[in-house]
CHARMM-style PDB file with segment names, atoms N, HN, CA, C and O in Angstrom:
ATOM      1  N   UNK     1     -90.738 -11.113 172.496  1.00  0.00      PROA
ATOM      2  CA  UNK     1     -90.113 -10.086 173.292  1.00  0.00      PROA
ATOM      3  C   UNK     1     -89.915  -8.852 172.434  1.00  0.00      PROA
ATOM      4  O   UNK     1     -89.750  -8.790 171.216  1.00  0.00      PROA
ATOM      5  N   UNK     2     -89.963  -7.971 173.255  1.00  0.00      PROA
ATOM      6  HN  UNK     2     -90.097  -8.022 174.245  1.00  0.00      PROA
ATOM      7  CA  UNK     2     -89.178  -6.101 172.324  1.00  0.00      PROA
ATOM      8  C   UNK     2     -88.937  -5.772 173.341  1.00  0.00      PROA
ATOM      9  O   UNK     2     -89.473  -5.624 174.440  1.00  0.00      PROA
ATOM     10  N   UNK     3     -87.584  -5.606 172.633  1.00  0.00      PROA
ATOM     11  HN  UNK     3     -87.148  -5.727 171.741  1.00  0.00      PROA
ATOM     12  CA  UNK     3     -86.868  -4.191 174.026  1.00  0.00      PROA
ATOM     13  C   UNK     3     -86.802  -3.153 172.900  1.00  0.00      PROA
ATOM     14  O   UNK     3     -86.781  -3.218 171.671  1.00  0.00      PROA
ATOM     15  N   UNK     4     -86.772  -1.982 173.984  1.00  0.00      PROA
ATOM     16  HN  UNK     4     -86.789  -1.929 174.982  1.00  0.00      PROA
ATOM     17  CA  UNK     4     -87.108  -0.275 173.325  1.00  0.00      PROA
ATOM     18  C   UNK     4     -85.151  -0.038 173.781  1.00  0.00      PROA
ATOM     19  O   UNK     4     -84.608  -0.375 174.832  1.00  0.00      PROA
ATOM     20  N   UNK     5     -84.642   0.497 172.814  1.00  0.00      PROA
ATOM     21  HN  UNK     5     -85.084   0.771 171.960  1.00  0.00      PROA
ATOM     22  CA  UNK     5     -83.231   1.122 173.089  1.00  0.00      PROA
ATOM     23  C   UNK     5     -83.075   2.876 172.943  1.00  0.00      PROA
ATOM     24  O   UNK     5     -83.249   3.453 171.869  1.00  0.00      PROA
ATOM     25  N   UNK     6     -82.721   3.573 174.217  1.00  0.00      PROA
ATOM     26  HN  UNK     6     -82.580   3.105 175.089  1.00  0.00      PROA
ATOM     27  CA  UNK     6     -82.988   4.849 173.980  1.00  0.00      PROA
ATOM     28  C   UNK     6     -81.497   5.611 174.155  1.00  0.00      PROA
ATOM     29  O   UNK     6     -81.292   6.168 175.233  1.00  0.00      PROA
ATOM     30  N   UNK     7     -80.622   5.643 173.288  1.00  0.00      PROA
ATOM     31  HN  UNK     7     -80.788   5.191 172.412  1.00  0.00      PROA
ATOM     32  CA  UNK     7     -79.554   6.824 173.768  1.00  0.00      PROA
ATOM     33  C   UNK     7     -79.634   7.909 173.431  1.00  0.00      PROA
ATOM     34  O   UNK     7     -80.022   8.310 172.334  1.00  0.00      PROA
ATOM     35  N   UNK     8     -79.114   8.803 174.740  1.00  0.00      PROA
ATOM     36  HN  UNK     8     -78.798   8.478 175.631  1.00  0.00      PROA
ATOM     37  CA  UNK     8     -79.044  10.112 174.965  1.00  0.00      PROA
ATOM     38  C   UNK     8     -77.834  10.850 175.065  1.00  0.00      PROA
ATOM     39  O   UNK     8     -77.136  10.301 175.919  1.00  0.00      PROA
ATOM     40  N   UNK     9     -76.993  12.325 174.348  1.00  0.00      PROA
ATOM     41  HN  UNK     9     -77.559  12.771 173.654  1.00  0.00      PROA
ATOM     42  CA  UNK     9     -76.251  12.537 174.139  1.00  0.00      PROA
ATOM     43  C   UNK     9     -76.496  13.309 175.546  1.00  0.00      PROA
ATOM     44  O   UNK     9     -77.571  13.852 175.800  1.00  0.00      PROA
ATOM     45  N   UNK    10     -75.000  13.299 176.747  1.00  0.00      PROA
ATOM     46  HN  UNK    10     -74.127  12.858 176.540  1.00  0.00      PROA
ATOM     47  CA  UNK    10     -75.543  14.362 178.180  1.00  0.00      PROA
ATOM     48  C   UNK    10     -73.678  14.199 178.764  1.00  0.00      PROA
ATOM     49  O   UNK    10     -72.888  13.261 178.655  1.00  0.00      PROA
ATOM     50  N   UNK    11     -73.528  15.667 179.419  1.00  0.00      PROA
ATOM     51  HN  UNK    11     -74.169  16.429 179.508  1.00  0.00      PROA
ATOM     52  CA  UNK    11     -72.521  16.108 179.330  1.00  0.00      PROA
ATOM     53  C   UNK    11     -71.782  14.885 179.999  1.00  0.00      PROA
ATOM     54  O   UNK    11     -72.121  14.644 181.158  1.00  0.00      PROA
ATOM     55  N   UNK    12     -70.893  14.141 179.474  1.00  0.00      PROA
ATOM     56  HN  UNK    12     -70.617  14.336 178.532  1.00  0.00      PROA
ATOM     57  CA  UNK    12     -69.515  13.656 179.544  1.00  0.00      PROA
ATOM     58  C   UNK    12     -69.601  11.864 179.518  1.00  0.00      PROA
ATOM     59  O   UNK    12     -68.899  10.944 179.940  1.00  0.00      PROA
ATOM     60  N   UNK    13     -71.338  12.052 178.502  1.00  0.00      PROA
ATOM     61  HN  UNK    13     -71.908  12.799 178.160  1.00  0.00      PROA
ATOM     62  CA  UNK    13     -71.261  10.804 177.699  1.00  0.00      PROA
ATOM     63  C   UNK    13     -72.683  10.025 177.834  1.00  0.00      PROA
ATOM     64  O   UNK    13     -73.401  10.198 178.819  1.00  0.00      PROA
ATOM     65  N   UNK    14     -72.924   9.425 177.100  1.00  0.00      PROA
ATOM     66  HN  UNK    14     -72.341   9.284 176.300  1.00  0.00      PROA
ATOM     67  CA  UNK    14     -74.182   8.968 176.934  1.00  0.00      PROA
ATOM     68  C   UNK    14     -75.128   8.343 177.852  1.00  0.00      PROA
ATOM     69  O   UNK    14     -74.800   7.333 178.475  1.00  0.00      PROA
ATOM     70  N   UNK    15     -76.454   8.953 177.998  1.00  0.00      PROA
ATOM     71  HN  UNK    15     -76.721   9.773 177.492  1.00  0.00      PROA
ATOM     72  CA  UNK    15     -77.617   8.267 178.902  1.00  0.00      PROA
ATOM     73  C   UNK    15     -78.315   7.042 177.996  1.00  0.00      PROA
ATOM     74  O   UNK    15     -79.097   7.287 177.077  1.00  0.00      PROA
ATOM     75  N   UNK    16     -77.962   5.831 178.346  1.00  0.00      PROA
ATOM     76  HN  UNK    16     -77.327   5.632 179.093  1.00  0.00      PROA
ATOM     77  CA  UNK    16     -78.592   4.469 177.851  1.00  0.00      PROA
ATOM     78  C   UNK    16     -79.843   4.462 178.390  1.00  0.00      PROA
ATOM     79  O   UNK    16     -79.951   4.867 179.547  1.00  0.00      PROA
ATOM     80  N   UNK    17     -80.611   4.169 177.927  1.00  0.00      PROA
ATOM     81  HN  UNK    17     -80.523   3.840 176.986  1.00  0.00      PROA
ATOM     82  CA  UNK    17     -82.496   3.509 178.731  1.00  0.00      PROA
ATOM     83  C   UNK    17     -82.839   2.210 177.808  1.00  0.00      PROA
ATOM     84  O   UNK    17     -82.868   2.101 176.582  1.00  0.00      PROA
ATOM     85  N   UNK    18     -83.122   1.136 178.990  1.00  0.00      PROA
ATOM     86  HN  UNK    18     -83.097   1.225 179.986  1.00  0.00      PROA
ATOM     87  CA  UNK    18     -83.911   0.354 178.014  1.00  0.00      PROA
ATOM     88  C   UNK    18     -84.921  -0.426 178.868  1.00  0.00      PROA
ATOM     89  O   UNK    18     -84.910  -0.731 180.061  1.00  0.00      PROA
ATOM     90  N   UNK    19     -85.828  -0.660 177.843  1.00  0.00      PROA
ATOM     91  HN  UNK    19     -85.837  -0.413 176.874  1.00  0.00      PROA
ATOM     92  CA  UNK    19     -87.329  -0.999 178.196  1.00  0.00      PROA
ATOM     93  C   UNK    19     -87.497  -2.377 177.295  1.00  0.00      PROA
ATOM     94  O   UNK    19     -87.186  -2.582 176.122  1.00  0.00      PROA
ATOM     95  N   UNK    20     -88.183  -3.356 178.407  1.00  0.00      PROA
ATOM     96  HN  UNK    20     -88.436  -3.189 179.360  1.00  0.00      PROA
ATOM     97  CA  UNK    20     -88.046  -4.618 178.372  1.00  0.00      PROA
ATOM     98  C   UNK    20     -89.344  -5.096 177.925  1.00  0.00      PROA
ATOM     99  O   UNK    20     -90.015  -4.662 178.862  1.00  0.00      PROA
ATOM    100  N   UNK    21     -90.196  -5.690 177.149  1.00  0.00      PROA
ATOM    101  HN  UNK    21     -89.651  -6.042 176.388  1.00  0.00      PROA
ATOM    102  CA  UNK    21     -91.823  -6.129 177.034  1.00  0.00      PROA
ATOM    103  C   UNK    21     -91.879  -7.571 176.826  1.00  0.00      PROA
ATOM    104  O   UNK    21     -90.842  -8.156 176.516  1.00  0.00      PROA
ATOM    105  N   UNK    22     -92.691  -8.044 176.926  1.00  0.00      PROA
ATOM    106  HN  UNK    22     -93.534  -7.568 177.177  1.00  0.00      PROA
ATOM    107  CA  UNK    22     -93.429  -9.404 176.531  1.00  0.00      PROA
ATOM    108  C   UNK    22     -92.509 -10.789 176.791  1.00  0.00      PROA
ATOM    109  O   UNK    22     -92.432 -11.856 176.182  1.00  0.00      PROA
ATOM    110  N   UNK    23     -91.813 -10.224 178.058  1.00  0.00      PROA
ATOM    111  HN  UNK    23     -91.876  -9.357 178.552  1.00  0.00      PROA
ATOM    112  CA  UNK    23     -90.439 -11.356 178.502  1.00  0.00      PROA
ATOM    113  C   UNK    23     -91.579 -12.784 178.735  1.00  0.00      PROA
ATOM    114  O   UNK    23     -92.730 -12.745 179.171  1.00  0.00      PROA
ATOM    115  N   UNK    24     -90.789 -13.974 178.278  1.00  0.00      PROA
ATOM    116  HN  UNK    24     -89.855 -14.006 177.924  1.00  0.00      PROA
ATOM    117  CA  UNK    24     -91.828 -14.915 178.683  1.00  0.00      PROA
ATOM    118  C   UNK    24     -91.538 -15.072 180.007  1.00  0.00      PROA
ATOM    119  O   UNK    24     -90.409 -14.810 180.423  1.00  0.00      PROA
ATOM    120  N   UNK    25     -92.527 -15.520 180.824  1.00  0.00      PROA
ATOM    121  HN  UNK    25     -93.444 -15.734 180.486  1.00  0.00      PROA
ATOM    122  CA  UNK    25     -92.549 -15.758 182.823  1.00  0.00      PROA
ATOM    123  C   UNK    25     -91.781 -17.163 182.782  1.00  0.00      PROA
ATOM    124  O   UNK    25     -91.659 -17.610 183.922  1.00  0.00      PROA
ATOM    125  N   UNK    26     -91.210 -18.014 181.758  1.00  0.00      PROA
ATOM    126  HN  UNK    26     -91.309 -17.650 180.832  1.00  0.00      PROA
ATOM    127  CA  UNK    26     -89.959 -18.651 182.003  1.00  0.00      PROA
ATOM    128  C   UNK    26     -88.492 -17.996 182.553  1.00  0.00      PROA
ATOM    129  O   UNK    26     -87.689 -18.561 183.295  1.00  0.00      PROA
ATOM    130  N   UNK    27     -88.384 -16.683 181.990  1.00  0.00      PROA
ATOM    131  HN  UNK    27     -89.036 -16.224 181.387  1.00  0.00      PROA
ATOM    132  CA  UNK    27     -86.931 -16.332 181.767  1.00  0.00      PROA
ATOM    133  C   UNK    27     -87.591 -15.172 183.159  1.00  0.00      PROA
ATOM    134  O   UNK    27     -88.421 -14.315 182.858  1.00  0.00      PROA
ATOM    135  N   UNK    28     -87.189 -15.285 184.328  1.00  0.00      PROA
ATOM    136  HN  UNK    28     -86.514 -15.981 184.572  1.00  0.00      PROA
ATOM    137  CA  UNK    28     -86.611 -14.675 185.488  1.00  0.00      PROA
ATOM    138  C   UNK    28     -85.978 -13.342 184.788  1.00  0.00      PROA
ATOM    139  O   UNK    28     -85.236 -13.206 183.816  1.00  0.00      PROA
ATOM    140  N   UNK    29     -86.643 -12.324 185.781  1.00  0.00      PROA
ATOM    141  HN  UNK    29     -87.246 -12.434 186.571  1.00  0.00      PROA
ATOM    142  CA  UNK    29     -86.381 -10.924 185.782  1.00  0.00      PROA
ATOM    143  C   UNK    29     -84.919 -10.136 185.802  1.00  0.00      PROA
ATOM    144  O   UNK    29     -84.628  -9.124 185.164  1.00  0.00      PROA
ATOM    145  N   UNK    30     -83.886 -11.067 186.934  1.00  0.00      PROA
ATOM    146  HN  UNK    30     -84.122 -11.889 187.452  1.00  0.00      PROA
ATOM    147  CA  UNK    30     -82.607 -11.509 187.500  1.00  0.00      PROA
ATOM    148  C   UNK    30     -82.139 -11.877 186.549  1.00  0.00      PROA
ATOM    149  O   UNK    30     -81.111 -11.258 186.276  1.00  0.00      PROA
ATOM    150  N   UNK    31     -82.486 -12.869 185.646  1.00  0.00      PROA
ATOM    151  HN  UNK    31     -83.321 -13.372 185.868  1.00  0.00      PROA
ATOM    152  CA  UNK    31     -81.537 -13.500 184.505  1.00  0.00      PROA
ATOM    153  C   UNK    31     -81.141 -11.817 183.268  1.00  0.00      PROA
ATOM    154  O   UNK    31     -80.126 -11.235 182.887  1.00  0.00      PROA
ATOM    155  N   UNK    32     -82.699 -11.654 183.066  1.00  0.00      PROA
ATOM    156  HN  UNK    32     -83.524 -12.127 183.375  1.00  0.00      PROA
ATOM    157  CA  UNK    32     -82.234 -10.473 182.187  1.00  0.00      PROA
ATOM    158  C   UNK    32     -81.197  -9.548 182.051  1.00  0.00      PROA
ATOM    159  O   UNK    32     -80.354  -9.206 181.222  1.00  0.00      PROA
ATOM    160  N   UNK    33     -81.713  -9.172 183.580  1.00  0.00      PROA
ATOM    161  HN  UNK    33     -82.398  -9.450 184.253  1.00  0.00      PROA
ATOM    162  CA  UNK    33     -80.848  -8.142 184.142  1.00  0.00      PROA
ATOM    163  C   UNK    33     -79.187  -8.379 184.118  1.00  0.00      PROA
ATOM    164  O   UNK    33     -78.340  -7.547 183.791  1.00  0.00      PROA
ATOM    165  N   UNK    34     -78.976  -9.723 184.549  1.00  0.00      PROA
ATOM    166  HN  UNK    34     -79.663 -10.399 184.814  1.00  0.00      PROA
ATOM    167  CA  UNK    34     -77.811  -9.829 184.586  1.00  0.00      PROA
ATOM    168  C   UNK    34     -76.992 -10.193 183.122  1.00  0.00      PROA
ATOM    169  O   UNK    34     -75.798 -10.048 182.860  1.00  0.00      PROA
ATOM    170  N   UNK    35     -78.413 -10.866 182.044  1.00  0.00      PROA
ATOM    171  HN  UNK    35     -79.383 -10.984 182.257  1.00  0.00      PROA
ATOM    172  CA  UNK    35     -77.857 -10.836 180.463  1.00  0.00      PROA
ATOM    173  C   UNK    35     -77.324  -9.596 180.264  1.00  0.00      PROA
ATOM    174  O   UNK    35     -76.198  -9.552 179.768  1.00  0.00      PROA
ATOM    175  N   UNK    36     -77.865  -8.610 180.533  1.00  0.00      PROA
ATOM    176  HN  UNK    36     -78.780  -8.646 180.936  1.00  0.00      PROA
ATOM    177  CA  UNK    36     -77.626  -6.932 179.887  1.00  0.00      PROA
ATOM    178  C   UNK    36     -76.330  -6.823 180.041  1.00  0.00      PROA
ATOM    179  O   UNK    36     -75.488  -6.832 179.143  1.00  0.00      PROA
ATOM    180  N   UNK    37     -76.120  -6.697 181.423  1.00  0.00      PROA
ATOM    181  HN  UNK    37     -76.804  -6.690 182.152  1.00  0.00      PROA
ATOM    182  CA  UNK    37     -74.750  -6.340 182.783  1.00  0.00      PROA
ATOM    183  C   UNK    37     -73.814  -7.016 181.897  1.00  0.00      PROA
ATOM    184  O   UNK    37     -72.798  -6.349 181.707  1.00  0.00      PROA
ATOM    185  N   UNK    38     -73.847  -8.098 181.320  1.00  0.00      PROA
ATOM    186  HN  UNK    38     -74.673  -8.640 181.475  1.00  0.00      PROA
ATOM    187  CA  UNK    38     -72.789  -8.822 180.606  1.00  0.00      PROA
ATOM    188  C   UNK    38     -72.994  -8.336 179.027  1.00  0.00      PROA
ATOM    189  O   UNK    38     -71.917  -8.337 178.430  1.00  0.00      PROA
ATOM    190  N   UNK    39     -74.228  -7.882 178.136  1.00  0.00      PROA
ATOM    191  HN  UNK    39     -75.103  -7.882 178.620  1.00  0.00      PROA
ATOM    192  CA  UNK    39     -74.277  -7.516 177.515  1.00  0.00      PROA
ATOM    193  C   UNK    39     -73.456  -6.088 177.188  1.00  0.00      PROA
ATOM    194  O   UNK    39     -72.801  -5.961 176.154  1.00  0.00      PROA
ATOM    195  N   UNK    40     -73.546  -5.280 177.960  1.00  0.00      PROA
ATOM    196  HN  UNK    40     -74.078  -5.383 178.800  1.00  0.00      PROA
ATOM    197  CA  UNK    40     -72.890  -4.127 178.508  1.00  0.00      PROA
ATOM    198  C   UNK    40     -71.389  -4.085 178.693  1.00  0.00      PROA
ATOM    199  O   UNK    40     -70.595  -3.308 178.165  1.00  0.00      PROA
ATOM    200  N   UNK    41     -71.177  -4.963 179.451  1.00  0.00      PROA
ATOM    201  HN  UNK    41     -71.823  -5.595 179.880  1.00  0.00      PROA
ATOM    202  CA  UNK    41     -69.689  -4.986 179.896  1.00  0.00      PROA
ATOM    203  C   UNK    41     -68.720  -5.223 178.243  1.00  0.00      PROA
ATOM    204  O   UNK    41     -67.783  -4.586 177.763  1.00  0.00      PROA
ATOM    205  N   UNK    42     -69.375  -6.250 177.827  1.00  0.00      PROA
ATOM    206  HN  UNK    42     -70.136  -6.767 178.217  1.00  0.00      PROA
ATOM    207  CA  UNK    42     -68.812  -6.384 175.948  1.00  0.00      PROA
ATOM    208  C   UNK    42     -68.527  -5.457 175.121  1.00  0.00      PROA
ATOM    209  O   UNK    42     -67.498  -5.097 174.549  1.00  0.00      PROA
ATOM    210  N   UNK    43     -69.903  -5.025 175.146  1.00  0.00      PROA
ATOM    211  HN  UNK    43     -70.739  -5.317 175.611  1.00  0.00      PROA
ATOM    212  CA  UNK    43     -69.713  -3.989 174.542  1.00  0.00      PROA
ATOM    213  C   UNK    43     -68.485  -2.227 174.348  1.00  0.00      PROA
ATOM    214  O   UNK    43     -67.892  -1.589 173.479  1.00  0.00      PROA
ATOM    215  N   UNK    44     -68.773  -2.210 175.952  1.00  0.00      PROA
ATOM    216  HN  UNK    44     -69.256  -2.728 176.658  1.00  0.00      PROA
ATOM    217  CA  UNK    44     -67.378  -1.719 176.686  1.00  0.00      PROA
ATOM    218  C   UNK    44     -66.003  -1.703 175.937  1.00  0.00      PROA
ATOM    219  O   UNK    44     -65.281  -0.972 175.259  1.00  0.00      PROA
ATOM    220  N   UNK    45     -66.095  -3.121 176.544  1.00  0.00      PROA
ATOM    221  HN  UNK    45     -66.681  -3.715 177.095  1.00  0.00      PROA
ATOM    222  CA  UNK    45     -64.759  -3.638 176.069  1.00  0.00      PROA
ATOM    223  C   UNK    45     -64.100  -3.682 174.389  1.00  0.00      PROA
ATOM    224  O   UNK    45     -62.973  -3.699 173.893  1.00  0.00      PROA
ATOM    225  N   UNK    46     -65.433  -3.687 173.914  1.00  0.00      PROA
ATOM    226  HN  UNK    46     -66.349  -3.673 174.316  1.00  0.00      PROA
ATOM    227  CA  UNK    46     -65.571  -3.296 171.926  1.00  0.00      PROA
ATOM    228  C   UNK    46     -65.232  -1.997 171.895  1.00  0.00      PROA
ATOM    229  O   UNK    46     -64.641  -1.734 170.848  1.00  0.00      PROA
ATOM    230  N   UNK    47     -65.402  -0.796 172.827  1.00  0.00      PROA
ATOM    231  HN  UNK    47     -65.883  -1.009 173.678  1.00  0.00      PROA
ATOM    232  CA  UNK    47     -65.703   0.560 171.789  1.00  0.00      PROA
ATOM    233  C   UNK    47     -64.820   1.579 173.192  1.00  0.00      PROA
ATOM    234  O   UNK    47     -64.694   2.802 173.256  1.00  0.00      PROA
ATOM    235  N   UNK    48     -64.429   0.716 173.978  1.00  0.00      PROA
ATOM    236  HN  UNK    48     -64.531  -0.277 173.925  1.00  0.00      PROA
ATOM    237  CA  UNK    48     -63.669   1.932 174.983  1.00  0.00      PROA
ATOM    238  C   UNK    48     -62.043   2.052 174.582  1.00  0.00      PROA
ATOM    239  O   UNK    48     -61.542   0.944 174.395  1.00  0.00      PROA
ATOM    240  N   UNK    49     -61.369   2.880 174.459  1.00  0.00      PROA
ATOM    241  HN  UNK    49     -61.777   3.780 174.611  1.00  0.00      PROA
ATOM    242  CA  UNK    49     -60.007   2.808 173.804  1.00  0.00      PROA
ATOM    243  C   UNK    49     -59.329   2.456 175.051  1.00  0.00      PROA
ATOM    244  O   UNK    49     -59.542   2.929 176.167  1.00  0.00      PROA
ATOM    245  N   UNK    50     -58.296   1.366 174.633  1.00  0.00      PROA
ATOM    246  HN  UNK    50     -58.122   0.982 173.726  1.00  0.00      PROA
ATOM    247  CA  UNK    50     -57.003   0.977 175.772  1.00  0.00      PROA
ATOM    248  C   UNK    50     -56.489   1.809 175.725  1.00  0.00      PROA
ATOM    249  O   UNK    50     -56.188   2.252 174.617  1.00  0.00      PROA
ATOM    250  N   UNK    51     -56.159   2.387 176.743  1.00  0.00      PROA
ATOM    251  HN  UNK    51     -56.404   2.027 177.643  1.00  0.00      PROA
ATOM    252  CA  UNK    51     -54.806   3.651 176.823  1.00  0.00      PROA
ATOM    253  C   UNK    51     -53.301   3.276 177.716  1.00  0.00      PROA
ATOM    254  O   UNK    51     -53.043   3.631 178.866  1.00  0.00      PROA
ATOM    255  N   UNK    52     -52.834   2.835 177.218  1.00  0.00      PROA
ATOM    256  HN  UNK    52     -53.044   2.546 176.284  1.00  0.00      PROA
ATOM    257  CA  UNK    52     -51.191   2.362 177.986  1.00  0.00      PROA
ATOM    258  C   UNK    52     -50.371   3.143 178.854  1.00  0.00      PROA
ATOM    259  O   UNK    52     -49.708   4.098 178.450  1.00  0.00      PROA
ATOM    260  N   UNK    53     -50.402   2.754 180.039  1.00  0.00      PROA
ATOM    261  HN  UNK    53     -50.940   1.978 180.367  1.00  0.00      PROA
ATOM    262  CA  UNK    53     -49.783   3.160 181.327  1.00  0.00      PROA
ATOM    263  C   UNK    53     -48.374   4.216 180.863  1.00  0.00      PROA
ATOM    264  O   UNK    53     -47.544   3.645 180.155  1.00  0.00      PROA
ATOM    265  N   UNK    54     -48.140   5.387 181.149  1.00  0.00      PROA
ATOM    266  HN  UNK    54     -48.814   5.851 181.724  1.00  0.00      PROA
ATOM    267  CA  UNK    54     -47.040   6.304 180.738  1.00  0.00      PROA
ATOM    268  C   UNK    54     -47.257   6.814 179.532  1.00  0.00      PROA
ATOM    269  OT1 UNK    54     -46.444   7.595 179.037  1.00  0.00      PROA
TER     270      UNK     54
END
């Protein structure tokens, strides 16, 4: 497999792109997609600041 990772600096925060190759035809298109979505959401949760109510 190679995935291509592309960020882009754009007004009020970054354009992500990514490009997927040589997936084996075991691993479902759906599975990926939804690895990322959870890949993503982590990440989030790593680098977005908590900000406390008041």
């Amino acid at each position: 497999m190679h995935v291509t990772v592309q960020l882009a600096a754009v007004p009020g925060g970054t354009d992500l792109r990514i490009a997927r190759e040589g997936i084996p035809e075991a691993i479902p298109e759906s599975m990926c997609y939804l690895g990322w979505q959870e890949s993503l959401r982590q990440l989030a949760d790593l680098v977005e600041p908590e900000i406390p109510d008041g």
